[in-house]
C-alpha positions, 0 to 999 in steps of 0.5 A, a space after each residue: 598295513 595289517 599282518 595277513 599270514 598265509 591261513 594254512 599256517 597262521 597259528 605256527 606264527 603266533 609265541 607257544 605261550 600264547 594262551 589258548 583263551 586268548 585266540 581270535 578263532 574262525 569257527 564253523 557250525 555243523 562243520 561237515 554239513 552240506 546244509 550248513 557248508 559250502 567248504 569240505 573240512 578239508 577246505 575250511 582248514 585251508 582258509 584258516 578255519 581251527 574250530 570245527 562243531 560237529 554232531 559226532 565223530 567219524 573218519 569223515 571228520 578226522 581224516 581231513 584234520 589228520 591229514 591237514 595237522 601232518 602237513 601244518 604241524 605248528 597248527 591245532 584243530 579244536 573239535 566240538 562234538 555235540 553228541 558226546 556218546 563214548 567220547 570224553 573231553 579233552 582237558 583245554 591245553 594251557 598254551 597254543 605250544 602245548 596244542 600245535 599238531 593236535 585235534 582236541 576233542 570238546 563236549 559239554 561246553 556250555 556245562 563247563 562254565 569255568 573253561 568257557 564261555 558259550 553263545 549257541 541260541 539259534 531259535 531267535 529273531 535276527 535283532 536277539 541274536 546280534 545282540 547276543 553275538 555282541 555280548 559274547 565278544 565282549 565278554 571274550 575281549 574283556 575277559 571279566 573273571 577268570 579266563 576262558 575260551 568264549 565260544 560265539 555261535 553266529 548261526 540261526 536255526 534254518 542256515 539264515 547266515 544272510 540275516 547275520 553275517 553282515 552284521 558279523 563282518 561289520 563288527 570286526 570291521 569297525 573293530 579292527 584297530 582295536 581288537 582283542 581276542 574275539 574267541 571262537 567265532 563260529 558261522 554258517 557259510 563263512 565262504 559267502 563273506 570272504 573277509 571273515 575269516 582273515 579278520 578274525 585270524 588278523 586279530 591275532 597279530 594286531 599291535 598290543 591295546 586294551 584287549 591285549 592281544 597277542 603278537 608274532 613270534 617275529 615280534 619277540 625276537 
């Protein structure tokens, strides 16, 4: 049976070494969105949602990852802002112990091509983007070149989550024995396909192979 941590805790299971890039992180697109999100902040941080993507930072945002990281703080929350405005980015920490208890702040992603990786086309038909998504986990679990944090936005422009959640779902099921990390794997509506998120966070426990994942912590003891 696979590992199934408790999702408010799952990262302050995994070795403090454990580099960031090699993560198998749910994600949510236009995170405090009601057009975009069932879930409030607060309640993705809950069912194990630790990539957050959001417009601009308020105390909207803030306050719920504030409140979540006092009480979990073995957990990270890594926030993307789109609009930059005054905000500056963050350095990626090298390891998830030089992480735990923080919110880090992300802008200009797809600039920075030697710290990620970045799938965020939304204006194409559902055939284009599967294959795009495809493509992005297999760069993340792969990793070719030097490593980064792959960031596989799995949204399409208007919130059609049905015409490629499945397919999400799907691929991290037929993968599950043989994983690696997936990266950031970023969605619309994760609620409507429950077993998401937890494949995604199962990833990260899943016994070594070509991907390399990594273990628990009870794993090195």
């Amino acid at each position: 049976m696979r590992h199934r941590p408790d999702p408010a805790n799952w990262l302050t299971d995994l070795p403090d070494e454990t580099p960031i890039q090699r993560l198998s992180l749910p994600g949510t697109h236009r995170s405090a969105s009601a057009a975009h999100q069932n879930w409030t902040i607060a309640e993705q941080l809950a069912h194990g949602v630790r990539f957050l993507d959001v417009d601009r930072v308020d105390d909207a945002v803030l306050s719920p990852c504030r409140t979540f990281l006092a009480a979990h703080p073995g957990e990270l929350v890594l926030l993307r802002v789109r609009d930059r405005g005054p905000l500056s980015c963050d350095e990626l920490p090298p390891s998830l112990g030089a992480a735990r208890g923080r919110i880090v702040q992300l802008t200009d992603l797809e600039a920075d091509r030697d710290r990620f990786g970045v799938q965020d086309s939304l204006s194409t038909g559902p055939l284009e983007k599967k294959a795009l998504i495809t493509a992005q986990f297999d760069e993340a679990r792969f990793q070719r070149g030097a490593e980064r944090l792959h960031v596989n936005v799995t949204a399409l422009a208007g919130g059609h989550s049905e015409l490629v959640m499945p397919y999400v779902r799907a691929w991290l099921q037929a993968r599950a024995e043989d994983p690696g990390p997936c990266g950031a794997v970023v969605m619309d509506f994760p609620d409507l396909y429950p077993s998401v998120v937890p494949d995604v966070i199962a990833r990260n426990f899943a016994p070594r192979g070509a991907g390399s994942p990594v273990l628990s912590r009870s794993a090195h003891v």
